[in-house]
C-alpha atoms as one frame of an Amber mdcrd trajectory, in Angstrom:
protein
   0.000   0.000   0.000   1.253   3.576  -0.252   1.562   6.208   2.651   1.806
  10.056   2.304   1.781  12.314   5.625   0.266  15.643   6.169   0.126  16.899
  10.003  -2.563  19.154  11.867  -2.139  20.688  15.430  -4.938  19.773  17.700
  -6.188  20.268  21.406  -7.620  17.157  22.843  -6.236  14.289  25.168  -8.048
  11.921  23.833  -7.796  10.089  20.485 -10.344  11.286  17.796 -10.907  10.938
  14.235 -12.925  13.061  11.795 -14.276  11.906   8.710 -13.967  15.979   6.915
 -11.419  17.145   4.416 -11.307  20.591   6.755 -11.705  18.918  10.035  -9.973
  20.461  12.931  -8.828  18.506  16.407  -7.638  21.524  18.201 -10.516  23.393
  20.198  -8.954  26.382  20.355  -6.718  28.326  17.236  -4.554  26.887  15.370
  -1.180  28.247  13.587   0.514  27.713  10.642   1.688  23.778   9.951   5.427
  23.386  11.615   5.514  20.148   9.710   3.722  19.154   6.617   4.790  15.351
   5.410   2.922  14.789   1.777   5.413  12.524   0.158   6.637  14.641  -2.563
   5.724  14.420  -6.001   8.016  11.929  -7.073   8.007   7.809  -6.417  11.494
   7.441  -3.992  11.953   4.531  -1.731  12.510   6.298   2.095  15.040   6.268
   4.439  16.202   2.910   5.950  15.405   5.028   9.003  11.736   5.726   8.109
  11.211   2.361   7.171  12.034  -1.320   7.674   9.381  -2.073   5.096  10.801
  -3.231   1.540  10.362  -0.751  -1.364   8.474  -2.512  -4.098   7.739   0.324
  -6.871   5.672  -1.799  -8.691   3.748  -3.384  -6.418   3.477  -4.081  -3.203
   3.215  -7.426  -0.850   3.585  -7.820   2.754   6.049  -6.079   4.788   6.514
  -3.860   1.599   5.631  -0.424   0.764   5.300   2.189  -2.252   5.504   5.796
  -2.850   2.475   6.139  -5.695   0.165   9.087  -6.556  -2.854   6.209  -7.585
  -2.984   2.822  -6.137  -0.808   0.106  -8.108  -3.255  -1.757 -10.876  -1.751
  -5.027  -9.606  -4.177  -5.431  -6.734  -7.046  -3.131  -8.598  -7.856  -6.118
 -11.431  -8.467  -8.208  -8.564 -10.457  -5.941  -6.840  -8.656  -6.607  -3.799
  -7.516  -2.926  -2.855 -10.050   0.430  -4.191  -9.022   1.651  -7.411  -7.913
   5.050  -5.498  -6.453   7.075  -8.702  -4.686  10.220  -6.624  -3.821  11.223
  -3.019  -5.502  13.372  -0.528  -3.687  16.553  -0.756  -5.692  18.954  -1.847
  -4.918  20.659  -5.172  -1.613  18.623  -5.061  -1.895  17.302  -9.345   1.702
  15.227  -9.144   1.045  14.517  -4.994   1.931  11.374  -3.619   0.976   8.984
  -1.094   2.374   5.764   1.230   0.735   2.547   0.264   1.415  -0.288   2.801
   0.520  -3.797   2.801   1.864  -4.155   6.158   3.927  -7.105   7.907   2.634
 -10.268   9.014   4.104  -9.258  12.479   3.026  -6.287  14.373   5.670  -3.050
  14.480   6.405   0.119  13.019   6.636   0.660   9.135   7.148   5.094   9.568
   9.432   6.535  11.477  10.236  10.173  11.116  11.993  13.077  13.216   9.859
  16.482  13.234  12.215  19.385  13.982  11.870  22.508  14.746   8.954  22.617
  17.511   8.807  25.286  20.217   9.190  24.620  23.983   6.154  24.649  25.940
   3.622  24.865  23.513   0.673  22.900  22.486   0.789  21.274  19.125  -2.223
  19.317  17.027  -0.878  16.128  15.376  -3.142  14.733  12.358  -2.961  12.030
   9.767  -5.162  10.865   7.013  -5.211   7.264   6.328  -7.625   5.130   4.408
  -8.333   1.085   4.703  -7.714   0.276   0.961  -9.056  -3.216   1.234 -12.797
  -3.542  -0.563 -15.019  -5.458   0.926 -15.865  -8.625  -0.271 -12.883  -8.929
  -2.211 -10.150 -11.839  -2.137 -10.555 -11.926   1.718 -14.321 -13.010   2.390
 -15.361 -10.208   3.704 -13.232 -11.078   6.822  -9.883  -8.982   5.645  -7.673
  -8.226   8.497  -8.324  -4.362   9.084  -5.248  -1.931   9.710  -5.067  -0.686
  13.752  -2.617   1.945  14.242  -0.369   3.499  17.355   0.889   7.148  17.102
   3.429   7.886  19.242   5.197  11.342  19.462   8.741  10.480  21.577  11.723
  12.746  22.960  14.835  11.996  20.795  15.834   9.797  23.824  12.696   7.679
  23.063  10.630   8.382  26.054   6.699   8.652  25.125   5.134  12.180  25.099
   1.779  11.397  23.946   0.433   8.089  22.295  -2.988   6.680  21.321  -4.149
   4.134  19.035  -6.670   4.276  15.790  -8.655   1.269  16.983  -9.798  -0.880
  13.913 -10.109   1.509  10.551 -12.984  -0.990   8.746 -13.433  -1.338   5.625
 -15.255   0.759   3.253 -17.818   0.377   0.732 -15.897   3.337  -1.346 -12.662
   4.879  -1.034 -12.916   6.873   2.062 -10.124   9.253   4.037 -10.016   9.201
   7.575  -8.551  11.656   9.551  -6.849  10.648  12.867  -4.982  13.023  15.399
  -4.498  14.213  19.062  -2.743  17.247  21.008   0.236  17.224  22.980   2.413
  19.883  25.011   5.964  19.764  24.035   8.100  20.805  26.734  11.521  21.943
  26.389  12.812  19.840  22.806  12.647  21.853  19.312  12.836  17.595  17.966
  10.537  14.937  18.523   9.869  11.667  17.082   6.726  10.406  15.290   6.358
   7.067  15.530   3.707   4.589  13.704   2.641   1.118  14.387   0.355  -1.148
  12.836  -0.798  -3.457  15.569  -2.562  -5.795  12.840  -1.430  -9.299  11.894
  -0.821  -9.687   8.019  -2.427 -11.761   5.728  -4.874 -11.102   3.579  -6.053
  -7.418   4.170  -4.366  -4.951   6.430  -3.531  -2.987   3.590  -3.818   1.110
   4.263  -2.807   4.306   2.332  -1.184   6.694   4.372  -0.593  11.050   3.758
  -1.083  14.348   4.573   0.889  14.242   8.430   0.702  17.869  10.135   1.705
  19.370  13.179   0.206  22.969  14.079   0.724  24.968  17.390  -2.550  25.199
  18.998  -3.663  27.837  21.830  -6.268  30.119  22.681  -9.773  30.497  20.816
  -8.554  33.890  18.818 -11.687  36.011  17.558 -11.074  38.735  15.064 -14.124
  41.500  13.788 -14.248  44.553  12.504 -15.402  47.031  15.043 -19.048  48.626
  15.135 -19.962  45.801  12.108 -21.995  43.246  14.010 -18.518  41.749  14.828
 -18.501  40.772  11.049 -15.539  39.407   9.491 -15.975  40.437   6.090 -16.140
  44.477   4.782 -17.301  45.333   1.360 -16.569  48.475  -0.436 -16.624  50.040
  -3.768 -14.116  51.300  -5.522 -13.995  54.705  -5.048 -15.190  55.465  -1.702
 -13.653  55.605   1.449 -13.545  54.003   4.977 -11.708  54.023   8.402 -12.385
  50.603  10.017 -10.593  49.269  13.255  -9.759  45.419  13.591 -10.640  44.066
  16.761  -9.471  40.595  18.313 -10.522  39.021  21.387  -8.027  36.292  23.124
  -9.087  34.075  25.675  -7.132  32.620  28.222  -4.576  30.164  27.934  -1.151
  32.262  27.546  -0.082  33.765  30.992   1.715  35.994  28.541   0.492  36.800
  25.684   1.942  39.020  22.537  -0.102  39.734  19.494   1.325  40.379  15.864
  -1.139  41.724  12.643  -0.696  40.026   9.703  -1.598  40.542   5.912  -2.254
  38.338   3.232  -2.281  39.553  -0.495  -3.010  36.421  -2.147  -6.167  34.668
  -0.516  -4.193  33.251   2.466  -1.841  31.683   0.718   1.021  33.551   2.249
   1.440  36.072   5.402   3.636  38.640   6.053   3.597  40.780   9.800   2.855
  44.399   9.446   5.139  46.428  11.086   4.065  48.186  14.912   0.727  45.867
  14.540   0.966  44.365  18.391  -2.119  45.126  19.683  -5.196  43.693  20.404
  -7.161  46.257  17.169  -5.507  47.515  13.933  -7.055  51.027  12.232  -7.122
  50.146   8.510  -7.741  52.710   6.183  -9.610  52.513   2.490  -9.003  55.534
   0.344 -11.028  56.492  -2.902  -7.686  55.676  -4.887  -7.630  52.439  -3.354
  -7.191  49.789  -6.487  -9.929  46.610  -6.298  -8.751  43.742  -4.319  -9.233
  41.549  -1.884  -6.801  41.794   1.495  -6.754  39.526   4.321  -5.995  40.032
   8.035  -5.820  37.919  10.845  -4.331  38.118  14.111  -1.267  35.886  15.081
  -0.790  35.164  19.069   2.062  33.621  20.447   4.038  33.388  23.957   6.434
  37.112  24.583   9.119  34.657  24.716   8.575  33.314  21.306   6.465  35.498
  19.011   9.048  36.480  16.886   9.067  32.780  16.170   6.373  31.988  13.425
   6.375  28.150  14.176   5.163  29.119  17.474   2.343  31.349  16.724  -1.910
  30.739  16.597  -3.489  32.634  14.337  -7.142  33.833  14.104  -9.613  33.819
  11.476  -9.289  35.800   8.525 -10.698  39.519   8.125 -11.406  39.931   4.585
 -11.526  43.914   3.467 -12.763  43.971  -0.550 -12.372  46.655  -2.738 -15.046
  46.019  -5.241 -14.487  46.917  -8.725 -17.509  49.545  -9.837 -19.537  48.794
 -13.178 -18.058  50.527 -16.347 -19.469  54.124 -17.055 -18.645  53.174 -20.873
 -22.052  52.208 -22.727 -20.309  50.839 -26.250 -22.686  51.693 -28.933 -23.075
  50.782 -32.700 -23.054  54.206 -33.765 -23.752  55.912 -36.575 -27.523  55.279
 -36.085 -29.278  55.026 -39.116 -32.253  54.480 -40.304 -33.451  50.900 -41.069
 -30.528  49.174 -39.182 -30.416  48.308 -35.505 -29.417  50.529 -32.735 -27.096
  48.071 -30.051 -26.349  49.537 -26.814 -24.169  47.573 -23.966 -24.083  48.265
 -20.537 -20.656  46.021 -18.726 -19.354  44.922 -15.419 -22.840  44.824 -13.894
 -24.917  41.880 -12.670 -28.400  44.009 -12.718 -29.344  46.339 -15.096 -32.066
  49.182 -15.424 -32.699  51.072 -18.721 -34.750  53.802 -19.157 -35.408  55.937
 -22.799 -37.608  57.447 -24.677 -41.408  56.890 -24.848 -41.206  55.114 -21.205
 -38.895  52.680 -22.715 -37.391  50.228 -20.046 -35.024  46.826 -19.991 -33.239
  44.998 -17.953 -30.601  43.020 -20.094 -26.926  44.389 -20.824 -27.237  44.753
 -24.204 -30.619  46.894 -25.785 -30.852  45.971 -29.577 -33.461  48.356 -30.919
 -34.634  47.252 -34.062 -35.190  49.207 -37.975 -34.369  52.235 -36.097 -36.464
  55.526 -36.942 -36.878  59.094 -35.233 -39.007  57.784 -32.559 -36.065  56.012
 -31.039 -34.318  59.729 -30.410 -33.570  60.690 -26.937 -31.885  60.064 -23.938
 -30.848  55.997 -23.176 -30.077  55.919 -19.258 -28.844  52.959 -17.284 -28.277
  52.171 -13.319 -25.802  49.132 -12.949 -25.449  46.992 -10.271 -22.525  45.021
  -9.377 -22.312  41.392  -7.781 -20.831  43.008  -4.739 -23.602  45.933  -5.092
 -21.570  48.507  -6.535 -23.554  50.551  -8.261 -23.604  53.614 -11.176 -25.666
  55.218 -13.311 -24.585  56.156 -16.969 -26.142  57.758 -20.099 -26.120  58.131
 -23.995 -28.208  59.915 -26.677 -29.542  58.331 -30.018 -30.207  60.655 -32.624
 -31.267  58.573 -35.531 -29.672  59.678 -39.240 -31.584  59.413 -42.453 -29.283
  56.336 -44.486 -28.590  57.152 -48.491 -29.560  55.510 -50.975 -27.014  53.780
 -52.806 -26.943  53.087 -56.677 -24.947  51.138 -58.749 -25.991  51.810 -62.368
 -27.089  49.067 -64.963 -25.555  45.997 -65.423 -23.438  45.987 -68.798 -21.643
  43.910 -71.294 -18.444  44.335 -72.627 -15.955  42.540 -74.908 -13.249  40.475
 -73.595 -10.146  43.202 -73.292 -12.340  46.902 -74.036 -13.706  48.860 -70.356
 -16.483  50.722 -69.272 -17.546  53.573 -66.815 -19.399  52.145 -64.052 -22.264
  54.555 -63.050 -22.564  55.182 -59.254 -24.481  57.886 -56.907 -26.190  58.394
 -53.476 -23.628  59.404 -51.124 -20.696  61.878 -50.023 -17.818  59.141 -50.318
 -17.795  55.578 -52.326 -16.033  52.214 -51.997 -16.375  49.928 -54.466 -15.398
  46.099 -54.490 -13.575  44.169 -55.200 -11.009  46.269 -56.619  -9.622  44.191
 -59.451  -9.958  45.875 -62.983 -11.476  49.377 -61.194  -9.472  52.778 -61.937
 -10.531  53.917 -58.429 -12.555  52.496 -56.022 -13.146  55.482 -54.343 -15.091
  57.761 -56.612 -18.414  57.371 -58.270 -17.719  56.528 -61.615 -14.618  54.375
 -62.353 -13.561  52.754 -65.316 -13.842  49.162 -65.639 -11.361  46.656 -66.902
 -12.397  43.550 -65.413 -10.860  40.089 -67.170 -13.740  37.802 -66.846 -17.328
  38.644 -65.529 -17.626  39.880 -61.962 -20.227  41.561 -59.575 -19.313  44.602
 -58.008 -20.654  46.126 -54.804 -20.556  50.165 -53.789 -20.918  51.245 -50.311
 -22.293  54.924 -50.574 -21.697  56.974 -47.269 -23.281  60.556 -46.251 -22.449
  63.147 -43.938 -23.615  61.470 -40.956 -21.727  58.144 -40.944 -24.641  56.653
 -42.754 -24.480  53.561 -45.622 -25.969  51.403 -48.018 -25.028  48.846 -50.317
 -26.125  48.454 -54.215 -24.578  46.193 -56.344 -24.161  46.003 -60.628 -22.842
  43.451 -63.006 -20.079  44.021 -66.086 -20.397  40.959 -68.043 -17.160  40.382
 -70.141 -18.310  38.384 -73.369 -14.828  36.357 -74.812 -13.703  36.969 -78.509
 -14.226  34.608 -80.856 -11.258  31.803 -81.402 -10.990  29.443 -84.063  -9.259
  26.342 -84.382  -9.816  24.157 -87.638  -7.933  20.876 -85.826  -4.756  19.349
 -87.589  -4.117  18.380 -91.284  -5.658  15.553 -92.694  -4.507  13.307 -95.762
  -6.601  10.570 -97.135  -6.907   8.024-100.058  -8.695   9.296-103.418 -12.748
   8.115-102.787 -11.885   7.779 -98.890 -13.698  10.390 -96.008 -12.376  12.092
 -92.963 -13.698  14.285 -89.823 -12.475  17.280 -89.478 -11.283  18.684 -85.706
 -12.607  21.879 -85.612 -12.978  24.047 -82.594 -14.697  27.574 -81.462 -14.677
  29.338 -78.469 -16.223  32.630 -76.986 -19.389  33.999 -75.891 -22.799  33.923
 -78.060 -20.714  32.340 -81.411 -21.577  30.814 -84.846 -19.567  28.928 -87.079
 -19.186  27.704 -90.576 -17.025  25.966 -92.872 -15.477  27.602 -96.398 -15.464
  26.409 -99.164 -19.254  24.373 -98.677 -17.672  21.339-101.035 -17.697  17.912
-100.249 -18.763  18.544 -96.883 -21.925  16.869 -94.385 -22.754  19.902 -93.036
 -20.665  23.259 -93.344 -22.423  24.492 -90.008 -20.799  21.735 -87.849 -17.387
  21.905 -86.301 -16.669  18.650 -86.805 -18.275  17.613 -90.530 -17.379  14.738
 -92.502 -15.622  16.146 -96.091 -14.938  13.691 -99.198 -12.708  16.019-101.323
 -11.879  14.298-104.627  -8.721  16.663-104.985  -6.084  18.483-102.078  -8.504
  21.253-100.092  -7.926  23.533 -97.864 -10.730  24.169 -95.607 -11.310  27.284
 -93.642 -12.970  27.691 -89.945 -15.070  30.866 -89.426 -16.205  31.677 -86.180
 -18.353  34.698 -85.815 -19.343  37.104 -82.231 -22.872  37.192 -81.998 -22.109
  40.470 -79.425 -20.113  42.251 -81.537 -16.909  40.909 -80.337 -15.274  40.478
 -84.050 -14.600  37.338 -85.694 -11.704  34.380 -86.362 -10.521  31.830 -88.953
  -8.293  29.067 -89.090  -7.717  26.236 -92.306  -7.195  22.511 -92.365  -5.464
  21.166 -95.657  -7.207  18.230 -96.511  -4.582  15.850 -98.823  -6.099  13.392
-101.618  -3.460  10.705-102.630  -4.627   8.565-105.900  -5.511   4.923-105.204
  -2.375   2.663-106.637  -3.626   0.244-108.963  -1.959  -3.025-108.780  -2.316
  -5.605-111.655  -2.827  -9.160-110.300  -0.992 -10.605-113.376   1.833  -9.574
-116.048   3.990 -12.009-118.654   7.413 -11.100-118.939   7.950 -12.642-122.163
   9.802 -10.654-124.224   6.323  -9.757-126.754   6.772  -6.088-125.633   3.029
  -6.467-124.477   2.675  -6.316-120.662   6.289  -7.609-120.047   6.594  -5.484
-116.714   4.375  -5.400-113.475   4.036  -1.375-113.149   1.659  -0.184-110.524
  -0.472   2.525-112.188  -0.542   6.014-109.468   2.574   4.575-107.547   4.879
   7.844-108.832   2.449  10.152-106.009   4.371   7.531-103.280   7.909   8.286
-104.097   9.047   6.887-100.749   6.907   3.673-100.925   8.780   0.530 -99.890
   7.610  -2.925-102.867   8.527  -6.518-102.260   7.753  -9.417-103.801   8.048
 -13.003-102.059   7.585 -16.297-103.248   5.399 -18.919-101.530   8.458 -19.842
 -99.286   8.918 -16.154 -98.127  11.882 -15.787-100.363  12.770 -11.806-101.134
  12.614 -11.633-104.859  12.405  -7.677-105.489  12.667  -4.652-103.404  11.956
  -1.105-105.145  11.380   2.461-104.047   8.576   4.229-104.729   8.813   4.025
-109.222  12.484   3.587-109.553  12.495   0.356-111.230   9.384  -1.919-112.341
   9.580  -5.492-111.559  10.630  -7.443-114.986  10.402 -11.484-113.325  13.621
 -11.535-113.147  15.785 -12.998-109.772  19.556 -12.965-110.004  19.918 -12.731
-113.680  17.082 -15.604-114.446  13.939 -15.402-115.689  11.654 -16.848-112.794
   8.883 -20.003-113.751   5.384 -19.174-114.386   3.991 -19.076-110.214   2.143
 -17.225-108.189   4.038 -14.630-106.152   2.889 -12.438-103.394   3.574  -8.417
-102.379   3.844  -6.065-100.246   3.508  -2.054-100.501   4.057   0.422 -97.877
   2.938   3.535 -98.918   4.456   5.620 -96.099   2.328   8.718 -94.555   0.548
   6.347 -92.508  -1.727   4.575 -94.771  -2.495   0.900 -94.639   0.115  -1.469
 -96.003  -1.298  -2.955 -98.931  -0.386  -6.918-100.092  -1.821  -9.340-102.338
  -0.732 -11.873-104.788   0.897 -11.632-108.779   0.433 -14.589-111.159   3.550
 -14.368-113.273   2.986 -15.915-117.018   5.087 -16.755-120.035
């Protein structure tokens, strides 16, 4: 189990123990904590003279310990020990805490040596500690249940004070207990704290340990302010003044007493003694220039002999003094008020608010939001604010409602793609127009126009009084005509193609020149049959006015080849050659002629040499032969077969 100590100066002889985060032992006043033990915020195994227990950081068995800031998960999936998941200090984020799962044997597993105590004086001694065993876990319900003896020794060991927990049962939920007692301390600034668990081990006697304190404890101490039904608390606005006295009353206890003021900036966090304060009232003083803020006093009472000690000291209750911050005078407005638009006005810093206006007009919320304001709203606008801490101040403004322009943009236009125009505004004593792109100026009425593509612009119009409105026009930017008739085309004599052509612009028609050969000359991309080369030329035309554009295609007709399927190389002069009729428009054709075993017989160029039948010097036999023409400028290959005769 883990431990963690925090320790709390009480006033009783008998042992006691008090269920409340705030609980107090002492019956008197308590000082500031001489000791305060919370473990740190770090896991570190203790002093071999702290503990004989075994540091086990992971987690923990008996007659072992852990410093932890949650309890380990190791005995949490069991359910065996509450799934605690942080310590008991207070506002401590990174605190830490013992765990013990304590020895099979009775005996002491924390030993520690609290210095710097004052002679003859009372101190309150405290702990927190919490049975981490859950019921009806591994044990049966019949756990063994921690039992603990606090004992606060001399340094030579002798006992000053000692008393014992009794049993600290199990809980249903995780549950802090606070144990403690009072002792006098005589003449030692050390003692010893000693703790025993008196349990066997076994299964249960597991306990989580923190938050030890020891406090001086004394006297009841009673501070008031004077002539304020003995109140401890004073209010006051910023602003105003006050003379208040601090009283205290002390009862018996010290045979000598000595008093000190103190004064605490920060909520009590932190003290410091005000200089001549050492009597039983202190005159404060609030001034108009005072700033807001919240200042604590409280009255510390110690021995003569050891006041100037602070470890020593009681303290009373706090005496808080409160310089409340007033409501704003500022009411923020929305001003100009025009007419048509809203009139907002805020009030600030106030928890209650009363408006009154014009026409018996009243409101209680911060803000007013008058709507479509007009001259009836003109007047007067008055509010009383009142604070949380009941500050309060009364503040004004006047509405005078403004007649708004009118704005006007002109008409919308057209224009062509790369011309301008004067945009036509009116209505007020100073323009803006938006956005700016293409504008001359966007801050006179009439600018010229130059916008690339079609945009909207807006003109705020503004008048004497602040005043605007908003109109808005069009300029509509119609794109010149392009033409594009697509790439070059070549076909076969008698063969078709589709021409590419493309327009673009706003509002266009097109056409195609010359109309021969053609689908449909009104179609951008027409079929055309052209017996002979063509050029054909794109016109695309601006419906708006915008001009025009052309662009041509040359459309290429190559003659069909015509390849005989038969010649007799005979020597009769009469069809003694194989000539391909129309070959001379291929000059870079590539003819061969194989025989049935895929034998190269001839190879020609375009018409450089007709094939005669002849192979290496010999005439060839009467067969059938087979070709092959490529015509080159990605037409078709064309083959076939020859029948050669004698």
């Amino acid at each position: 189990m883990v431990l963690k100590h925090f320790l709390v100066i009480t006033i009783y002889f008998s042992f006691i123990y008090i269920n409340q985060l705030e609980a107090q032992l002492c019956t008197g006043s308590l000082g500031d904590p001489v000791a305060n033990i919370t473990f740190g915020t770090a896991s570190r195994a203790l002093t071999f003279r702290q503990t004989s227990y075994t540091f086990n950081s992971d987690c923990p068995d008996d007659g072992q310990y852990t410093i932890a800031a949650s309890i380990p998960l190791c005995h949490t999936v069991d359910n065996s020990w509450h799934p605690l998941k942080e310590d008991h200090t207070p506002n401590d984020v990174n605190g830490m805490m013992m765990i013990v799962n304590a020895s099979y044997n009775p005996g002491d597993f924390y030993v520690d040596t609290v210095r710097g105590l004052c002679s003859n004086t009372t101190y309150e001694f405290a702990a927190w500690i919490m049975n981490i065993l859950a019921p009806g876990s591994v044990c049966f319900s019949n756990g063994t249940v921690p039992n603990i003896t606090f004992s606060i020794e001399n340094m030579d060991g002798s006992i000053i004070k000692q008393s014992t927990t009794g049993d600290i049962k199990a809980t249903a939920f995780a549950d802090w207990q606070q144990f403690g007692f009072f002792f006098t301390n005589s003449n030692n600034s050390d003692i010893v704290l000693r703790l025993k668990n008196n349990g066997l081990g076994g299964c249960g006697n597991d306990l989580a340990l923190d938050d030890i304190t020891f406090r001086p404890c004394g006297p009841n101490v009673t501070a008031f302010i004077k002539n304020n039904n003995s109140s401890s608390e004073f209010n006051i606005c910023q602003g105003n003044a006050a003379n208040l006295v601090l009283e205290s009353e002390v009862s018996s206890g010290y045979p000598d007493p000595a008093y000190q003021w103190q004064q605490s900036n920060d909520n009590g966090i932190t003290w410091s003694d005000i200089a001549g304060a050492t009597s039983l009232s202190l005159p404060v003083s609030v001034s108009p220039t005072t700033p807001p803020a919240s200042i604590q006093y409280r009255l510390s009472v110690g021995k003569i002999s050891n006041i100037n000690t602070v470890q020593c000291r009681i303290a009373s209750n706090a005496i808080s003094i409160n310089v409340n911050e007033k409501p704003s005078t500022e009411i923020t407005t929305n001003s100009p008020f025009c007419e048509g638009k809203d009139v907002i006005l805020s009030a600030h810093k106030g928890a209650v608010y009363n408006w009154t206006g014009p026409n018996n007009f009243t409101s209680g919320d911060s803000t007013l939001i008058l709507p479509d304001a007009n001259s009836t709203y003109d007047g007067v606008y008055m509010v009383n604010i009142v604070s949380a801490a009941g500050c309060t101040i009364s503040t004004n403004t006047s509405v005078k409602v403004s007649k708004s322009p009118t704005a006007v943009a002109g008409n919308d236009v057209g224009i062509c793609e790369g011309n301008s125009t004067q945009l036509q505004g009116s209505g007020g004593d100073t323009y803006q127009w938006s956005p700016p792109a293409g504008l001359s100026n966007v801050a006179i009425p009439n600018p010229v126009a130059s916008p690339a593509d079609s945009i909207t612009y807006s003109l705020v119009v503004t008048n004497e009084k602040g005043c605007t409105d908003t109109a808005f026009t069009n300029v509509f930017v119609w794109k010149k005509p392009a033409a594009n008739a697509g790439p070059n085309k070549q076909i076969m004599e008698g063969d078709t193609v589709m021409l590419e052509g493309k327009a673009s612009g706003t509002n266009v028609t097109y056409n195609w020149t010359p109309n021969i050969h053609l689908t449909n000359a009104q179609l951008l991309q027409p079929t055309a049959t052209p017996t002979e080369n063509t050029t054909y030329t794109l016109h695309v035309q601006s419906l708006q006015g915008c001009g025009s554009a052309t662009d041509d295609v040359l459309v290429r007709v190559f003659k069909k080849v015509d390849i005989p399927n038969a010649f007799s190389p005979n020597g009769d002069g009469v069809n003694d050659k194989w000539i391909l009729k129309n070959i001379d428009a291929y000059p870079e054709a590539d003819i061969t002629v194989f025989n049935r075993y895929g034998q190269l017989l001839y190879k020609a160029k375009g018409n450089s040499q007709p094939w005669d039948g002849i192979y290496n010097g010999k005439p060839l036999p009467v067969a059938t032969y087979y070709y092959e023409i490529d015509l080159k400028n990605n037409f078709p290959k064309l083959s076939g077969w020859i029948m050669l005769l004698r």
